[in-house]
gemmi code that builds the backbone of each chain (N, CA, C; Angstrom):
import gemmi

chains = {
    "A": [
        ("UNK", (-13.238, 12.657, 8.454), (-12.395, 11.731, 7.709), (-11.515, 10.967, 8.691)),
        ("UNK", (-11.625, 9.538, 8.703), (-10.891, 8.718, 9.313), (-10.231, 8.337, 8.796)),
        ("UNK", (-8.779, 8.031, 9.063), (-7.534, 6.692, 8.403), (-7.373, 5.924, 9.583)),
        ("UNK", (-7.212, 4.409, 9.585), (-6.499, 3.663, 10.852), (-6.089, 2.721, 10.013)),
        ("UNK", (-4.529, 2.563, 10.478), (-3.906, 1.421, 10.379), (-3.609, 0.572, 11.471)),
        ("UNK", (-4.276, -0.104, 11.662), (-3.942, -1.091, 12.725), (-3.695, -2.611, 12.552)),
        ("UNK", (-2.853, -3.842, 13.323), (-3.011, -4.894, 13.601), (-4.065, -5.649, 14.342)),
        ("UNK", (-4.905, -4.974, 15.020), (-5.696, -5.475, 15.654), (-7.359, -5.703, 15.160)),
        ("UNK", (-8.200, -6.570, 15.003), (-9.057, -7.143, 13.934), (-10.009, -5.843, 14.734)),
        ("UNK", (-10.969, -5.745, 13.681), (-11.982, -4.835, 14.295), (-13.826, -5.256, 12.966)),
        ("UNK", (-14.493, -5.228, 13.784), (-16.332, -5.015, 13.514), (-16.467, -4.613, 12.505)),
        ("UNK", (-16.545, -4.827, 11.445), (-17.570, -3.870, 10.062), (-18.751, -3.160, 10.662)),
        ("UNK", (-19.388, -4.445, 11.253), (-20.726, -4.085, 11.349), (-20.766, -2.453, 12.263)),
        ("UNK", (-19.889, -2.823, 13.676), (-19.964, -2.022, 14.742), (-19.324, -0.427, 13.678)),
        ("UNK", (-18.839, -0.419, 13.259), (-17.675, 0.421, 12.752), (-18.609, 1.393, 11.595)),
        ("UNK", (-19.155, 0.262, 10.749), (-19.948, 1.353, 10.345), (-21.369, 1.723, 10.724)),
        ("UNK", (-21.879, 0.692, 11.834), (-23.063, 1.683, 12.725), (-22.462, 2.985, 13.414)),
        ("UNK", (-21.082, 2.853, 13.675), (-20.812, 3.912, 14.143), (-20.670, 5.249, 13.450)),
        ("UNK", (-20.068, 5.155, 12.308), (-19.994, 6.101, 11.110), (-21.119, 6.579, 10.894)),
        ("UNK", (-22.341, 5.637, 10.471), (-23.862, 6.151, 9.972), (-24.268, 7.268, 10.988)),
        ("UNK", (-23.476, 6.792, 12.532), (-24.296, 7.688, 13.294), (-23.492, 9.238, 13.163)),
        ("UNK", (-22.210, 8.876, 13.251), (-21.305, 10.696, 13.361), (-21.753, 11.124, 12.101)),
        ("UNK", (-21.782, 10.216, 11.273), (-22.000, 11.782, 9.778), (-23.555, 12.325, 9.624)),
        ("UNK", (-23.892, 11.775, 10.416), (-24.980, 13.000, 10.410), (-25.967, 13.261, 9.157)),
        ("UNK", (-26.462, 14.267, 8.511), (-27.156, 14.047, 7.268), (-27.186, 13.507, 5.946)),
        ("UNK", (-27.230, 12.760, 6.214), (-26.782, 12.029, 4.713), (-27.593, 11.332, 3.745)),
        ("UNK", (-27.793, 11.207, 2.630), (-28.586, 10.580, 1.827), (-28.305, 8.638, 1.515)),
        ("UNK", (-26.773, 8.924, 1.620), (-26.176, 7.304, 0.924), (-25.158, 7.148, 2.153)),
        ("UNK", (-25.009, 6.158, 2.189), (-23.770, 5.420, 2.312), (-23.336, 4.236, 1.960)),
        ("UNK", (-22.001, 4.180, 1.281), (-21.492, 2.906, 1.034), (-20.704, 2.470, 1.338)),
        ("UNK", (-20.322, 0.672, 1.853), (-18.625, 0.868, 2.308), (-18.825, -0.868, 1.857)),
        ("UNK", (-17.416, -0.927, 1.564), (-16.943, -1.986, 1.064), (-16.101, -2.534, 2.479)),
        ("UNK", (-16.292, -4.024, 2.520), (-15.395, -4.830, 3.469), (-14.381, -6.072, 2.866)),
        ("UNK", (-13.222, -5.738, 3.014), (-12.135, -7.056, 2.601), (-12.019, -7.972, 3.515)),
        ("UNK", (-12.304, -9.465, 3.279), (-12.074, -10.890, 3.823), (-11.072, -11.614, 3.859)),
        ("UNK", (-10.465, -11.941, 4.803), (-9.188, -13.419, 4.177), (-10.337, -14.151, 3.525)),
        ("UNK", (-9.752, -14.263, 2.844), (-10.451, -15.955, 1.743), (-9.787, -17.278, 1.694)),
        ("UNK", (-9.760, -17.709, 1.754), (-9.599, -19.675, 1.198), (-9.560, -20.077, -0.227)),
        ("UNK", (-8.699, -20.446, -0.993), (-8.810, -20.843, -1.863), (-8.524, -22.228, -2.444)),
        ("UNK", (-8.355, -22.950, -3.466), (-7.574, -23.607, -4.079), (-7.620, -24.573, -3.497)),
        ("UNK", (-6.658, -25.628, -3.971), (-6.544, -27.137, -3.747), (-5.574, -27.114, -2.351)),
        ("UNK", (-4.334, -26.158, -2.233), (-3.671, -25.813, -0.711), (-4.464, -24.696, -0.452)),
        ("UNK", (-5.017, -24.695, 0.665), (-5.550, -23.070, 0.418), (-4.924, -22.522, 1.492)),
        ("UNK", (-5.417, -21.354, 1.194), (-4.496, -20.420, 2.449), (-4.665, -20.604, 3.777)),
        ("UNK", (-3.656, -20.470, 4.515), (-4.114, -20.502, 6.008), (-4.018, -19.454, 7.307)),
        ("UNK", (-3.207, -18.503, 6.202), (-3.114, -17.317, 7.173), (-2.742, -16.317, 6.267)),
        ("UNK", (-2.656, -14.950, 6.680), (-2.091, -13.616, 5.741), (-1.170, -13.379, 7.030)),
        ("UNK", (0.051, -12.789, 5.969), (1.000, -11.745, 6.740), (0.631, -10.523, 5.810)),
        ("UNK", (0.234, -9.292, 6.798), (0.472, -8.124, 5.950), (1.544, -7.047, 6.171)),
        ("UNK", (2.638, -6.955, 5.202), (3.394, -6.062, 5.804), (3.416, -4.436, 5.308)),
        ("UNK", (3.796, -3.737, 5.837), (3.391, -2.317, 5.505), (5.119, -1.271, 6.112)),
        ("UNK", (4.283, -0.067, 5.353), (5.495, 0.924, 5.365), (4.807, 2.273, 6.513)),
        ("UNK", (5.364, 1.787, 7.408), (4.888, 2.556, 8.806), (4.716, 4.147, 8.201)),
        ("UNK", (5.943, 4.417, 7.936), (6.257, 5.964, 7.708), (5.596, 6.638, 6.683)),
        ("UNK", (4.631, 5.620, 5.841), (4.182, 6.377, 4.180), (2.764, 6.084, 4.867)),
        ("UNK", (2.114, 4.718, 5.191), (1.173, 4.453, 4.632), (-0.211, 5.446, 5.321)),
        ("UNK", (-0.108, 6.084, 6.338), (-1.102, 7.161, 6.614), (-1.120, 8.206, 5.493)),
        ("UNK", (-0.081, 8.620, 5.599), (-0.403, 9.867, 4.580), (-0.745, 9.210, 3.077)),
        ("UNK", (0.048, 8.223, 2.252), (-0.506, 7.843, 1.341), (-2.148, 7.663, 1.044)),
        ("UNK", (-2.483, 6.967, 2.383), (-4.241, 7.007, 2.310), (-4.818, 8.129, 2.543)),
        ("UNK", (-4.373, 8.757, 3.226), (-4.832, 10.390, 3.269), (-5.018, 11.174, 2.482)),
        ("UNK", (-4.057, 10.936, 1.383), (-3.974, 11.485, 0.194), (-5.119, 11.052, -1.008)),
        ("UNK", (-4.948, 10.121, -0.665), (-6.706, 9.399, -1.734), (-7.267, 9.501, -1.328)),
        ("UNK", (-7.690, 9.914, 0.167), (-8.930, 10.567, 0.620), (-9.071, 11.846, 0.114)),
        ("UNK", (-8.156, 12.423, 0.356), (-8.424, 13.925, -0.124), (-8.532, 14.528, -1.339)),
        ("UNK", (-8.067, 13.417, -2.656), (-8.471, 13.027, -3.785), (-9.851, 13.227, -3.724)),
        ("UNK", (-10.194, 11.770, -3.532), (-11.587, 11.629, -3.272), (-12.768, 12.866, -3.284)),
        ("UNK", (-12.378, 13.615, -2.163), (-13.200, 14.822, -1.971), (-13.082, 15.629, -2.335)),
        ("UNK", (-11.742, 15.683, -3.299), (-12.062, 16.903, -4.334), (-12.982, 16.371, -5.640)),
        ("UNK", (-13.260, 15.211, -5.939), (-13.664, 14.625, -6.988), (-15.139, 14.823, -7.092)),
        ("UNK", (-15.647, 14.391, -5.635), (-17.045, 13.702, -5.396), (-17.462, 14.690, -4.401)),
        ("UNK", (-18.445, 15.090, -4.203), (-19.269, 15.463, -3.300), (-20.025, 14.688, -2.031)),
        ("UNK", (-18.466, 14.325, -1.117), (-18.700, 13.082, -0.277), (-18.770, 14.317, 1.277)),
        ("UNK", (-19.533, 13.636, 2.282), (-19.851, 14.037, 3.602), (-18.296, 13.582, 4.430)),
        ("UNK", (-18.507, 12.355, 4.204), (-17.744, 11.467, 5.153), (-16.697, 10.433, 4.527)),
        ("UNK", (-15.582, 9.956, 5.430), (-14.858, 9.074, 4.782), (-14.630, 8.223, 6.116)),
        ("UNK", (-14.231, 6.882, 5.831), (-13.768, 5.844, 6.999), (-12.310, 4.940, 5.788)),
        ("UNK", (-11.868, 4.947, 6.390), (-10.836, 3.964, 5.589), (-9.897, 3.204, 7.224)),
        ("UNK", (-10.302, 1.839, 6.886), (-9.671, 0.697, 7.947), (-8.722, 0.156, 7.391)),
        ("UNK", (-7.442, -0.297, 7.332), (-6.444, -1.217, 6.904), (-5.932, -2.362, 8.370)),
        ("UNK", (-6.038, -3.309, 8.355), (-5.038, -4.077, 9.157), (-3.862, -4.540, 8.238)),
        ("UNK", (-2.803, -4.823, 9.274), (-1.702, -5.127, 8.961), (-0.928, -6.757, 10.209)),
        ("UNK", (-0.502, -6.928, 9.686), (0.369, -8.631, 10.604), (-0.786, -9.644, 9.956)),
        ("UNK", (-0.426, -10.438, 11.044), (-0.999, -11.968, 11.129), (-2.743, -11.856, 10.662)),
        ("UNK", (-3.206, -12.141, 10.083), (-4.388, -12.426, 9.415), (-5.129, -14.021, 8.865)),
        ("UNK", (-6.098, -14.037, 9.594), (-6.838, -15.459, 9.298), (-8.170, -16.028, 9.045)),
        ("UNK", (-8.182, -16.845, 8.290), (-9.286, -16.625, 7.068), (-10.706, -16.330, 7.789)),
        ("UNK", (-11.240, -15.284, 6.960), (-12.708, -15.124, 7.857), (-12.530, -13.643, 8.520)),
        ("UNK", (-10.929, -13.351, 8.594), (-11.204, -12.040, 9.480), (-10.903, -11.010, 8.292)),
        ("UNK", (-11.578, -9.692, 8.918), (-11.990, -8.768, 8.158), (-10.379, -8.041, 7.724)),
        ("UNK", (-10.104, -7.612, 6.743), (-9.090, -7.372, 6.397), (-8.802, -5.735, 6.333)),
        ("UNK", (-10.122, -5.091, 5.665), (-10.053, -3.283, 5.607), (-11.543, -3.260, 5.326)),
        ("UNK", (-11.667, -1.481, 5.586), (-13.029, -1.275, 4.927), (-13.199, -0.161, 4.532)),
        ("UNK", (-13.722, 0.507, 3.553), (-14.245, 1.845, 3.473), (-15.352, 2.161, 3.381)),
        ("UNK", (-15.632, 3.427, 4.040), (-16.992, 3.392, 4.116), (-17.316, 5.369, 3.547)),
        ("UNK", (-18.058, 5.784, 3.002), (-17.982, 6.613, 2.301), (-19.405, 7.392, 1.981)),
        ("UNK", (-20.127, 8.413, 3.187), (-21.469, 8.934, 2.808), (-21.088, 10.125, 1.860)),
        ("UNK", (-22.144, 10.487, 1.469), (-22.528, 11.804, 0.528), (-24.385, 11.583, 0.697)),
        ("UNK", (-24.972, 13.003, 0.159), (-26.259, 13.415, -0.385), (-26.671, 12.376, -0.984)),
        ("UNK", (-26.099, 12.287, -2.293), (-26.935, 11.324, -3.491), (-25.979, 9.963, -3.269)),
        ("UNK", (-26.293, 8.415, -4.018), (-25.403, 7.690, -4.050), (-24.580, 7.380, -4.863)),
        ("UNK", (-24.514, 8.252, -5.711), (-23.589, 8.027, -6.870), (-22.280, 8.516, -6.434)),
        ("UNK", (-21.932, 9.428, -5.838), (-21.004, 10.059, -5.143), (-20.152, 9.171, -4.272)),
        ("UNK", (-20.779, 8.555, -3.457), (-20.623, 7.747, -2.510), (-20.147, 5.914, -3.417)),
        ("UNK", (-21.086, 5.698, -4.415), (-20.575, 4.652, -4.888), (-18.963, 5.079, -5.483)),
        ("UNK", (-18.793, 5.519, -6.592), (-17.808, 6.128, -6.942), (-17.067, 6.535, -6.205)),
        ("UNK", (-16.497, 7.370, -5.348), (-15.364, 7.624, -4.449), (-14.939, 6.571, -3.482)),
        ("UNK", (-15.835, 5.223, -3.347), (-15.702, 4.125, -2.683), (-14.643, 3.418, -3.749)),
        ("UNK", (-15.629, 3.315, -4.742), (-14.956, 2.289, -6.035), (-13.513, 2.935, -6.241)),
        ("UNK", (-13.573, 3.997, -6.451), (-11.943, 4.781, -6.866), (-10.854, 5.035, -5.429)),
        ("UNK", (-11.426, 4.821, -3.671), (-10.605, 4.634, -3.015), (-10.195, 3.148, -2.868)),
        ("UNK", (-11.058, 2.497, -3.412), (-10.406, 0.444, -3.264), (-9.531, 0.567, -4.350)),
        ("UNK", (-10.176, 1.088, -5.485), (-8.892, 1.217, -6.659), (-7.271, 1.236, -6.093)),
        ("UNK", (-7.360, 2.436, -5.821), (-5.757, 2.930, -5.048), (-5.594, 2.348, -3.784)),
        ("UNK", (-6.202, 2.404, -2.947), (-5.819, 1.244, -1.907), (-5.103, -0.078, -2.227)),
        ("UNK", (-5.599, -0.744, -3.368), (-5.034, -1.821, -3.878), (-3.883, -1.934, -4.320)),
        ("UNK", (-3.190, -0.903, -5.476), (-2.328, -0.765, -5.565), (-1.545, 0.228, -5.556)),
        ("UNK", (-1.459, 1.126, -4.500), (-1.195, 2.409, -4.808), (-0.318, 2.956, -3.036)),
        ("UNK", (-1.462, 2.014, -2.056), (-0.519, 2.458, -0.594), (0.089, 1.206, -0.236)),
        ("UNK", (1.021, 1.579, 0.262), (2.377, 0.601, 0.467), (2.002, -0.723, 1.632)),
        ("UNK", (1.047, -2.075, 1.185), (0.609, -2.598, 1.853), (1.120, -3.792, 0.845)),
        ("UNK", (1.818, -5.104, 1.575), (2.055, -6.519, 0.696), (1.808, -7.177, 1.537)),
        ("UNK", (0.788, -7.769, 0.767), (0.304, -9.819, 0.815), (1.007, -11.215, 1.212)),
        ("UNK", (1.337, -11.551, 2.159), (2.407, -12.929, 1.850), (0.642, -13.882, 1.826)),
        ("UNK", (0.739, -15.227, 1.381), (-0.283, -16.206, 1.384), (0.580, -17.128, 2.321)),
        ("UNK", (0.144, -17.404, 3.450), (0.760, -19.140, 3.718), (-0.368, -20.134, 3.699)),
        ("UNK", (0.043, -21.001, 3.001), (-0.602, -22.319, 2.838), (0.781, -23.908, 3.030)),
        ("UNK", (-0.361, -24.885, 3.415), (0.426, -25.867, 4.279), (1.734, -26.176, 3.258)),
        ("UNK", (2.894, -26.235, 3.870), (3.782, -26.086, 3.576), (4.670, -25.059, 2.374)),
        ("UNK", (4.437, -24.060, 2.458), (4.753, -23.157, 1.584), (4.206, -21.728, 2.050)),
        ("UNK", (4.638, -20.400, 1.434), (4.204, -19.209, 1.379), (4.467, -18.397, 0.706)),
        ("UNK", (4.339, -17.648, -0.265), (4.643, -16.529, -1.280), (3.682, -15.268, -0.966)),
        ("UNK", (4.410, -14.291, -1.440), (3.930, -12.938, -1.867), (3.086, -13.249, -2.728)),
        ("UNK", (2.016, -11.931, -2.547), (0.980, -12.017, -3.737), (1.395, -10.543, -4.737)),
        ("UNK", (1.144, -11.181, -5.760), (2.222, -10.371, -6.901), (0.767, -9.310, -7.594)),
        ("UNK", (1.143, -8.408, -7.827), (0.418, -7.698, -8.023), (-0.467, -7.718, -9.749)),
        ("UNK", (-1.844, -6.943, -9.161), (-2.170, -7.490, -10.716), (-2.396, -6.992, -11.684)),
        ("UNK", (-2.363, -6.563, -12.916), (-2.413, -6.123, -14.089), (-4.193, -5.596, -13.925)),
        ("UNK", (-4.598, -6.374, -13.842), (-5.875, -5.939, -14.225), (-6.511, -4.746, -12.662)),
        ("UNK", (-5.695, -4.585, -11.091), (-5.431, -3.862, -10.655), (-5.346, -2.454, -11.034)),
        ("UNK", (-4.183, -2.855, -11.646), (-3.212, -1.537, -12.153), (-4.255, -1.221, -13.266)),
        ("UNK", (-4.530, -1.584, -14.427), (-5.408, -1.118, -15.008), (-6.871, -0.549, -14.424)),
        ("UNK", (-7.074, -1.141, -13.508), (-8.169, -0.295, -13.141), (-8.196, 1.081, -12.765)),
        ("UNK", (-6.516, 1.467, -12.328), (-6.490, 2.991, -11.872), (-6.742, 3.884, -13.408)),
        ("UNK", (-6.371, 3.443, -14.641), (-6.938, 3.905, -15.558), (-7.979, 4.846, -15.888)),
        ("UNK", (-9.031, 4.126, -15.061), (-10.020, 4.966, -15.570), (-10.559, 6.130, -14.483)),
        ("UNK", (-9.633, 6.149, -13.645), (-9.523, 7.497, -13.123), (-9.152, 8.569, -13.575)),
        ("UNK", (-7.698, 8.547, -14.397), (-6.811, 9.295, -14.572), (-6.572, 10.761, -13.789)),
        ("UNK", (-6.415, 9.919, -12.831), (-6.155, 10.635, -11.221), (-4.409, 11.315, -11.595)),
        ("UNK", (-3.739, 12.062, -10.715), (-2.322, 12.109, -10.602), (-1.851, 11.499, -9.488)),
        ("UNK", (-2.328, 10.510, -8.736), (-2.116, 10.401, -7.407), (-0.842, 9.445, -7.667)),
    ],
    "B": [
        ("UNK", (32.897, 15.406, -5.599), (31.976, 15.143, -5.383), (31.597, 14.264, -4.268)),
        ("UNK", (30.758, 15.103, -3.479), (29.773, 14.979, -1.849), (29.295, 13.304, -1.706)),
        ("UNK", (29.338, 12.940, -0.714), (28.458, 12.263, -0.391), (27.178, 12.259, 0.478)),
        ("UNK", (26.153, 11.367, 0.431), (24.845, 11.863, 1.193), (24.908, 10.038, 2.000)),
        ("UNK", (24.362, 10.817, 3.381), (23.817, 9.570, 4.301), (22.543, 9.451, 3.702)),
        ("UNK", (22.032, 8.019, 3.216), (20.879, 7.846, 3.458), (20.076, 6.933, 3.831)),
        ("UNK", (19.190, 6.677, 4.193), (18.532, 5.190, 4.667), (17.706, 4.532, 3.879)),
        ("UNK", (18.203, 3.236, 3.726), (17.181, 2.680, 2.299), (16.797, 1.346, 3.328)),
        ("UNK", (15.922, 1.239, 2.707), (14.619, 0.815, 3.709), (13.856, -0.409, 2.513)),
        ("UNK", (13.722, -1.788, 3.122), (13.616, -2.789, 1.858), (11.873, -3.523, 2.514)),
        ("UNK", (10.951, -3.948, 1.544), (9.543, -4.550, 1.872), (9.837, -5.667, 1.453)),
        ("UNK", (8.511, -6.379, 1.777), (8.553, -8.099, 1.019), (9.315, -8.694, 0.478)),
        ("UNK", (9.852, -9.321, -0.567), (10.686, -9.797, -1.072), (11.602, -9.388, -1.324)),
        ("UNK", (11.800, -8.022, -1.587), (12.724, -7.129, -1.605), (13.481, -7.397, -0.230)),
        ("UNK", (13.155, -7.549, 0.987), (13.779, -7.363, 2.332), (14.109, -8.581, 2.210)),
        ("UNK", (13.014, -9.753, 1.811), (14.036, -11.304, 1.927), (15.168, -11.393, 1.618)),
        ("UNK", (15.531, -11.220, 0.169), (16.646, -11.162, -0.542), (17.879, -10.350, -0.327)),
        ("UNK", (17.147, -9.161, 0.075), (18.584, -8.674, 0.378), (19.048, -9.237, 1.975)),
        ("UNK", (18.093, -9.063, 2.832), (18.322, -9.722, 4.370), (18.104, -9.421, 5.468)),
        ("UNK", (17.527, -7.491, 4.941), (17.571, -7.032, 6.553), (16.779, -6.021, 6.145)),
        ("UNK", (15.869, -4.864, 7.146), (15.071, -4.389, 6.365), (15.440, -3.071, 6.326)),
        ("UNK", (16.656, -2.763, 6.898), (17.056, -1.185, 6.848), (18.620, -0.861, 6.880)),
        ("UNK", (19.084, 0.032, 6.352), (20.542, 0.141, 6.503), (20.971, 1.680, 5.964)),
        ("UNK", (21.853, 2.875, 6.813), (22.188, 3.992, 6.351), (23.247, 3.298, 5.829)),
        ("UNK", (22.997, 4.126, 4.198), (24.744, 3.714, 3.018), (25.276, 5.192, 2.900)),
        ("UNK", (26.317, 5.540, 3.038), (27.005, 6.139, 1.926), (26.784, 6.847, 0.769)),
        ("UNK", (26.440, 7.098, -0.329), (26.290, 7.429, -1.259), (26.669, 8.597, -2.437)),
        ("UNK", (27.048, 8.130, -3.381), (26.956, 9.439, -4.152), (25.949, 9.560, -5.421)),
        ("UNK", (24.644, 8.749, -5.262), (24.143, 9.191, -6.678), (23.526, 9.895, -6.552)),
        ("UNK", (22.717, 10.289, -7.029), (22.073, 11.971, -7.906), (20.509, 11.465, -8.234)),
        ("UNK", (20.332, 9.887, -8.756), (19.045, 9.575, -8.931), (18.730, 7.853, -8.395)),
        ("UNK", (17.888, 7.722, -8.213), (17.827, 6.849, -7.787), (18.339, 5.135, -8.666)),
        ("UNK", (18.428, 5.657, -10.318), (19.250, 4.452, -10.864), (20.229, 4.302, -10.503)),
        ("UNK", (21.176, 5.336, -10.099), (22.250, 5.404, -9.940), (22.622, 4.713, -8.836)),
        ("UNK", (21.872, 4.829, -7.422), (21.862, 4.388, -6.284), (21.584, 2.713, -6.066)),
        ("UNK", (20.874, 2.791, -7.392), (20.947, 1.204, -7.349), (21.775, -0.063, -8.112)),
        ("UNK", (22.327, 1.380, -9.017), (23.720, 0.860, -9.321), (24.865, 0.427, -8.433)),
        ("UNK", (25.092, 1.457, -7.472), (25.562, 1.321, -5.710), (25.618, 0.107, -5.237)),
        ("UNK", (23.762, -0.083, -4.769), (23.571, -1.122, -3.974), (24.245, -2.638, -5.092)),
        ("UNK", (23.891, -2.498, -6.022), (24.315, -4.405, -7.069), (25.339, -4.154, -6.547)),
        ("UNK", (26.546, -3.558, -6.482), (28.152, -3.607, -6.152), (27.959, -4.204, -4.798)),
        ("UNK", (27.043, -4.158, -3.903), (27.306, -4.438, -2.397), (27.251, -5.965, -1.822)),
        ("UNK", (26.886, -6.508, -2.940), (26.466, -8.261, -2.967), (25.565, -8.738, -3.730)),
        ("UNK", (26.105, -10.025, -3.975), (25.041, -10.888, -4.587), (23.444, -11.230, -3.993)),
        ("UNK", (23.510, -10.718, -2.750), (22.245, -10.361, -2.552), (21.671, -9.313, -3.221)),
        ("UNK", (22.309, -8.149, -3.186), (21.246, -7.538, -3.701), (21.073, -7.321, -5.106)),
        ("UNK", (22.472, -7.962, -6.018), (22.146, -8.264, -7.037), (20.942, -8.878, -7.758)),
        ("UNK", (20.007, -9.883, -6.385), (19.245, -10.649, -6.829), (18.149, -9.932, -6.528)),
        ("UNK", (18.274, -8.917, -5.579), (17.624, -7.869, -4.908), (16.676, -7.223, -6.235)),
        ("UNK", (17.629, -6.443, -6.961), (17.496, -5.641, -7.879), (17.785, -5.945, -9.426)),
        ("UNK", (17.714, -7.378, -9.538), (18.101, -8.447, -11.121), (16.783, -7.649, -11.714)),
        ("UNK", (15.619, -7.817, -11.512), (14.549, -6.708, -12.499), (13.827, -5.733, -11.831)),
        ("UNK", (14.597, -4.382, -12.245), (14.063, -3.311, -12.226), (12.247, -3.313, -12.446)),
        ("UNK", (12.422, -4.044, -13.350), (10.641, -3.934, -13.849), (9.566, -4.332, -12.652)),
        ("UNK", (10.284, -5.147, -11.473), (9.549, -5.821, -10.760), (9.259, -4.822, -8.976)),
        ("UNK", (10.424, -4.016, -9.411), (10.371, -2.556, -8.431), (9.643, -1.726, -8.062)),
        ("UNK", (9.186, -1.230, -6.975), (8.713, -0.016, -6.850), (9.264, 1.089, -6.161)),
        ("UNK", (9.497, 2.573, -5.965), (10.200, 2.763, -5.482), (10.197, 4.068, -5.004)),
        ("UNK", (9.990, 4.517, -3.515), (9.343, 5.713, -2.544), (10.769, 6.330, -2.032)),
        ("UNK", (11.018, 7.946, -2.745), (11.873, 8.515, -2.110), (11.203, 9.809, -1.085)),
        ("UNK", (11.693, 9.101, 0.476), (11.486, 10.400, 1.377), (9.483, 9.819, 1.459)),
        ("UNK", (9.376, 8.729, 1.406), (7.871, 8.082, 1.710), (7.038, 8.881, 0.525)),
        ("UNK", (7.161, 9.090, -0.725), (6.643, 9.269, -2.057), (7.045, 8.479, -2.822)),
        ("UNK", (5.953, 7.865, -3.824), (5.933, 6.836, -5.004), (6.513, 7.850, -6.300)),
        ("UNK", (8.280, 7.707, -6.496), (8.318, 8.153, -7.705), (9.006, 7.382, -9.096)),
        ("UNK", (9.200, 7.796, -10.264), (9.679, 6.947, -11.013), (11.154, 6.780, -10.349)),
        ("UNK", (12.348, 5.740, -11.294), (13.717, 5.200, -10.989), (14.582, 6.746, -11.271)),
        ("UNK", (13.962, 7.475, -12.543), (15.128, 8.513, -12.855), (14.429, 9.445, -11.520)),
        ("UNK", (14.072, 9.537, -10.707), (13.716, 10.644, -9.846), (15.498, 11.237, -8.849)),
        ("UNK", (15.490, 12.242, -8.589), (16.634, 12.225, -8.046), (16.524, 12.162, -6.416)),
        ("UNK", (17.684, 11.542, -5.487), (17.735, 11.217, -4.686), (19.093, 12.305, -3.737)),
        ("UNK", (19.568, 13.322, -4.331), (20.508, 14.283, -3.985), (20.817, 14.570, -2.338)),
        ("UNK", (19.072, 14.726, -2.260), (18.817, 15.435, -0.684), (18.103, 14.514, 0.135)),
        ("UNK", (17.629, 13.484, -0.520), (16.832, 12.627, -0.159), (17.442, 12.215, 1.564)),
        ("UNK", (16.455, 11.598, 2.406), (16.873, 10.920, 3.749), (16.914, 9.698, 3.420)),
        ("UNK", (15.394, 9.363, 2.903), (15.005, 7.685, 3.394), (14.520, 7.092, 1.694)),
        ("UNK", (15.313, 6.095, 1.270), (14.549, 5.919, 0.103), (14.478, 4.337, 0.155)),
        ("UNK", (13.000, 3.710, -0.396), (12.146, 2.712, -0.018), (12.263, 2.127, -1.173)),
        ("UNK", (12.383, 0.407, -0.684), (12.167, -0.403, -2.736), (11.567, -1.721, -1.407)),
        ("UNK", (10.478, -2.017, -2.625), (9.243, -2.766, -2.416), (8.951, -3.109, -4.049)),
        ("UNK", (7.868, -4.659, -3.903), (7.231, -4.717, -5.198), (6.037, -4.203, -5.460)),
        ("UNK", (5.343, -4.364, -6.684), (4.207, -3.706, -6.603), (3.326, -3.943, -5.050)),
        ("UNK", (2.508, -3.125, -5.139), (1.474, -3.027, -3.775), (0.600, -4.038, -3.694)),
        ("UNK", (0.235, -4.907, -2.770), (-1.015, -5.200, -3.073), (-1.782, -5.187, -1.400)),
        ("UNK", (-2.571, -4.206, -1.741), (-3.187, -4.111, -0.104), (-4.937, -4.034, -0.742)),
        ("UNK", (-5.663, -3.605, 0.015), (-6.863, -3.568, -0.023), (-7.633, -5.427, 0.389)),
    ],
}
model = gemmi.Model(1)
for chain_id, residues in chains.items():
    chain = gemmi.Chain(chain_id)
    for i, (resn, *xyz) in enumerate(residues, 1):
        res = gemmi.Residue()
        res.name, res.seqid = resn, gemmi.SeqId(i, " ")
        for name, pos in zip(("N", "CA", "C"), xyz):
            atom = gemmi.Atom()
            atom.name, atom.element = name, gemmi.Element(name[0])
            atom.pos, atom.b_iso = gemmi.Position(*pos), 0.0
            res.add_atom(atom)
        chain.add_residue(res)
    model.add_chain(chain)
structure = gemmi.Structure()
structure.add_model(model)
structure.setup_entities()
């Protein structure tokens, strides 16, 4: 089980050839990758991500270890960056083997769940002349629902 | 009745508004409403800081708990808005 929080951009690709190779027997793997995106009529031109030094390891740690009591998972990878961010670069990833893939889909789907809104990570958007926080979303938060996790 | 040092520690908009992102206060509350009853007395910043509760989130000692949670023994207690990472 990996956690990294870092500022510094890093490989999907490399990151999870690397994973496929340490976990060793496995049937599935799945991992999800987050993008800066572009949007809109101003669109964005950069991310600030700011974070809570002192929580946010163990917070993800903790939905990992969720996780593996839930699912019958081998392996875990969870990437977060944090600072200056620009469109195109990779933002986080999880990556998540087990035996079968249902395991592996699911404990993926339910660690982006809580990742999203659950470890202490905020959004600013800047776009040309302006920048706001990205406000969190209802339909987010509802998604932890259908866990009905205690986390 | 005691007082407790503690360090409250402010994120995103929360840190804009009030101005700075950390500060040991004083204190005497017992839960964390109380404490933020505290902080509105300290300025119109953070009046604007803390104008809706609803828009709060709020980690005592780096745990996500509700507002009535108590803060007695607490060190470090954290206000941020909702999360949005991933």
């Amino acid at each position: 089980m990996t956690v990294r929080i870092q500022s510094e951009p890093f490989d999907a690709g490399q990151e999870l050839s690397r994973f496929t190779t340490q976990t060793g027997n496995v049937g599935a793997v799945v991992t999800f990758t987050g993008i800066v995106r572009s949007d809109g009529d101003n669109p964005v031109t950069k991310l600030m991500i700011e974070h809570y030094p002192a929580m946010t390891e163990r917070a993800v740690a903790l939905m990992v270890d969720a996780a593996r009591e839930r699912w019958s998972v081998t392996d875990c990878l969870v990437i977060h960056r944090f600072g200056e961010l620009h469109i195109g670069e990779e933002i986080m990833m999880v990556a998540v083997s087990s035996a079968h893939r249902a395991d592996s889909f699911e404990a993926a789907q339910f660690l982006m769940d809580y990742l999203k809104s659950r470890a202490p990570f905020w959004k600013k958007e800047f776009r040309t002349g302006t920048a706001a926080w990205v406000d969190g979303k209802l339909e987010d938060e509802n998604a932890l629902r259908q866990w009905d996790s205690e986390l | 009745m005691t007082s407790n040092q503690i360090d409250i520690v402010y994120f995103a908009w929360v840190r804009e508004r009030v101005g700075h992102p950390r500060e040991r206060i004083s204190s005497r509350a017992t839960t964390v409403m109380e404490l933020i009853d505290e902080l509105r007395l300290m300025g119109p910043e953070y009046e604007a800081a803390f104008a809706d509760i609803a828009a709060l989130r709020v980690a005592v000692d780096q745990q996500l708990v509700t507002f009535d949670a108590q803060v007695g023994e607490a060190s470090e207690v954290a206000f941020f808005p909702p999360m949005t990472g991933g």
